[in-house]
N, C-alpha and C positions, 0 to 999 in steps of 0.2 A: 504494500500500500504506500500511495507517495507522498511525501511531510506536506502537500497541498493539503491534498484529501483530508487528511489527519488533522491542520489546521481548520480547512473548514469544517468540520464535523465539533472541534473546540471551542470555536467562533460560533456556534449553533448552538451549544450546550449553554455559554458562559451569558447569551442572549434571552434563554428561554428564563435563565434563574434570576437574572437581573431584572426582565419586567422593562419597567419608564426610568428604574433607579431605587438604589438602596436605600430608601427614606429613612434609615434606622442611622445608618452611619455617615448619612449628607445632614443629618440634623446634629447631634453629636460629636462628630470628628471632623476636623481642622481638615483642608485638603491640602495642607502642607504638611501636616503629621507626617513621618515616615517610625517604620515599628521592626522590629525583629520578631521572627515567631519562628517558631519550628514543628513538625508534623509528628508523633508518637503513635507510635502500636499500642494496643492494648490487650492485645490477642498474639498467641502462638499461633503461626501458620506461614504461608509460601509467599515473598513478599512478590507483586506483578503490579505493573500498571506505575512505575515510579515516572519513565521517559514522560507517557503522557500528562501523569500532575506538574512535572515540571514544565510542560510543555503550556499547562493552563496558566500557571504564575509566570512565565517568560509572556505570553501574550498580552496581560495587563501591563507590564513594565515592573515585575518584581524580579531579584535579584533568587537566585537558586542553588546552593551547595546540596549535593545530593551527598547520601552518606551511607547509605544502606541499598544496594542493586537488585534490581530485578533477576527472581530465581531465588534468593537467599532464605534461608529459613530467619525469621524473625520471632522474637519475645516480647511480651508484654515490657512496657517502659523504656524500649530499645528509641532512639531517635533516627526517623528516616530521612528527613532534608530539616535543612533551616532557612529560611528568608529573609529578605532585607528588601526592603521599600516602602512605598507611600501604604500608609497604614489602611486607609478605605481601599487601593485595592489588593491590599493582602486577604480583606474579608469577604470582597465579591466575589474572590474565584475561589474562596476555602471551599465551599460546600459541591461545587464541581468537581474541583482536585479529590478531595475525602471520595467522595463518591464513584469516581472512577476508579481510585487504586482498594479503596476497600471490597469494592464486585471483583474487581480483576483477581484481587488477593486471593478473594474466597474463591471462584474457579480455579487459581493456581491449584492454591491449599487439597480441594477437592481432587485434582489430577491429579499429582504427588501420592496423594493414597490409593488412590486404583490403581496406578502406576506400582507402588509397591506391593501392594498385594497380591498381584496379578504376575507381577516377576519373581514373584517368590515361585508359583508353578512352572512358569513357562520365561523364562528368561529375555525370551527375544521379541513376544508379543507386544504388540501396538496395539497403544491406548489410542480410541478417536473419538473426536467430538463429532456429534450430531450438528443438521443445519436447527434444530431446537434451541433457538438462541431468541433473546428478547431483540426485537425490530430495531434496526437502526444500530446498535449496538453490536453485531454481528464482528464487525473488524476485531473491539475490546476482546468480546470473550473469548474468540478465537486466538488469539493471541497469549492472552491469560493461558490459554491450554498448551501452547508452545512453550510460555517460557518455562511449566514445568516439566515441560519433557513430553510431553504428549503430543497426536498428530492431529490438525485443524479439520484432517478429511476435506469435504466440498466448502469452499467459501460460498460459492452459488451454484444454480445449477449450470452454467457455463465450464465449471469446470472440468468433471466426469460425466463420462456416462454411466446410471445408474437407474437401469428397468424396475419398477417398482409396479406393487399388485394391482395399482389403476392402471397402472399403461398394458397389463397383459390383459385386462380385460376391454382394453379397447382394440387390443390388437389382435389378440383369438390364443394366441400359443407362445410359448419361452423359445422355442426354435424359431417361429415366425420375426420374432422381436430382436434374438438377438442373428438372423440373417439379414436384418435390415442397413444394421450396425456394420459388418462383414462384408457389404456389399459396399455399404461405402467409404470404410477403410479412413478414414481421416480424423478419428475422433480419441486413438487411446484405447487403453483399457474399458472391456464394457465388464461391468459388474451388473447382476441381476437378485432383486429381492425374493427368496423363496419360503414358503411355509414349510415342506415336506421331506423326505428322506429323496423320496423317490423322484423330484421335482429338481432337486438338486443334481441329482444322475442325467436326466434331460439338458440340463444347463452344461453344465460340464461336456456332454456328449457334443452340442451343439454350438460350442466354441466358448463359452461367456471365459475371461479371465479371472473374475472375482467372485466369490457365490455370497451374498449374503444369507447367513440360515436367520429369517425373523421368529423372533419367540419361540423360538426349540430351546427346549431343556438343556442342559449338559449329555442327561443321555442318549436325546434323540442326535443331539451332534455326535455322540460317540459311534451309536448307529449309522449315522451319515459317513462318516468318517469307513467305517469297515464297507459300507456298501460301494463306496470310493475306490478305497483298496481293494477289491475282489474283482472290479473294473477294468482294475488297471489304468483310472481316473485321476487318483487323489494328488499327482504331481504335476496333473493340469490345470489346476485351478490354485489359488490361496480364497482360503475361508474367513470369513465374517463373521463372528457372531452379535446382535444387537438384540434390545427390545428387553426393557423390566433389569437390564445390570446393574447392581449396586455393589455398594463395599462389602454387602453382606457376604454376595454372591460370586461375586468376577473372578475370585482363585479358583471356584467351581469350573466355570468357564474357561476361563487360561489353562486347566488345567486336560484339557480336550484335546488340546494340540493346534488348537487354530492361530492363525499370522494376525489377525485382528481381532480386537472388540472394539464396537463403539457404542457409545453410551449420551444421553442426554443429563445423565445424572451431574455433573458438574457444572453445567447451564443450568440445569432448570432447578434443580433441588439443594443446594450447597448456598451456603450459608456466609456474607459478605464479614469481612475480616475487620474489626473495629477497630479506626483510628482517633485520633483528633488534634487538632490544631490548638496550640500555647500560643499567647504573647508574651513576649518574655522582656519586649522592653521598647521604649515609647520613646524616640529622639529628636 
């Protein structure tokens, strides 16, 4: 993504929360005040999203010492940037900045533990994020999941091809769907959504590179897995597994044998990472 994009999507954010103007802090504070502050954890977890807060405070005209990176495990009372400038707007981009590296965090935090759990079975397995991402937002969380190690999967649908159960029922068949792909040869790997054991054997037979198994159990993938091997299949394809993965469960899954899981759980269900912002001194 290019520091334009990035920029404006910041420029968007820091607009919607400002309103006409800070009335709180254009009545009260001098607009010659300038102030030091600095940003605190107050939570254990995976620190992400530091670039872009510094990126909100450089765009008012505040001064940025980062101190703690993106990736890092972080502790409560740890300090992660400090700033210096005009004190009104150290405070209209607080609640921006806070809000993007505390989601970012919490996605991190969330990938880092499926990420380990998951490698404790299966070593080499890829963690992927779902496009189940909050609107707009898409670039952050996606990222968040990179910077702990996990893979973003599709940014959009422009980037893979990825047959899913509405388009085979618009199309009639898994072999119709993915000869369509094969015929025209310029798109990549096609990866294809399947429910069944047996459905996956079709896929596989009929070229798909990726099989997504949806909502199969660990042991109907084990099943899929031997019906593969008895084929003489299972080295034509890498496997998927998605749908209901959580921390509970994903060693279950890893432990299959499959080259991917991917999961919405870090988007949609994980839990943003508490910071907050100190003044620490008024010049």
């Amino acid at each position: 993504m290019t520091e334009n994009y990035l920029r404006k999507k910041i420029r968007e954010m820091l607009a919607e929360d400002l309103g006409s103007g800070d009335v709180t802090s254009n009545v009260l504070i001098d607009p010659k005040l300038r102030a030091k502050a600095e940003i605190i954890s107050k939570q254990d977890g995976v620190l992400a999203g530091v670039k872009e807060a510094a990126m909100v405070f450089r765009e008012v005209g505040v001064r940025v010492k980062i101190l703690r990176r993106d990736g890092e495990s972080i502790r409560p009372d740890e300090v992660i940037m400090r700033l210096d400038g005009p004190a009104r707007k150290i405070l209209a981009a607080e609640r921006v900045a806070l809000n993007l590296m505390m989601r970012m965090s919490g996605i991190a935090t969330a990938t880092r533990e499926l990420i380990e759990l998951a490698r404790e079975k299966n070593p080499k397995v890829i963690i992927a994020a779902t496009r189940k991402t909050a609107p707009l937002l898409k670039y952050f969380d996606k990222r968040a999941v990179e910077i702990a190690g996990g893979h973003p999967h599709r940014f959009n649908l422009s980037d893979q091809v990825l047959i899913k159960d509405n388009h085979l029922k618009l199309v009639g068949s898994i072999a119709a769907a993915v000869k369509k792909f094969k015929e025209v040869g310029k798109f990549g790997k096609i990866e294809i959504e399947i429910t069944t054991p047996e459905e996956v054997l079709e896929a596989a037979s009929a070229g798909a590179d990726i099989v997504m198994l949806d909502n199969m159990t660990p042991d109907q993938i084990k099943r899929t897995i031997t019906l593969l091997e008895k084929a003489d299949l299972r080295k034509r394809v890498s496997l998927e597994a998605s749908g209901g993965i959580t921390p509970a469960n994903i060693a279950d899954y890893a432990a299959t044998g499959v080259e991917i899981i991917s999961t919405s759980y870090m988007t949609m269900r994980s839990h943003s990472i508490d910071m907050t912002l100190k003044i620490r001194e008024a010049l």
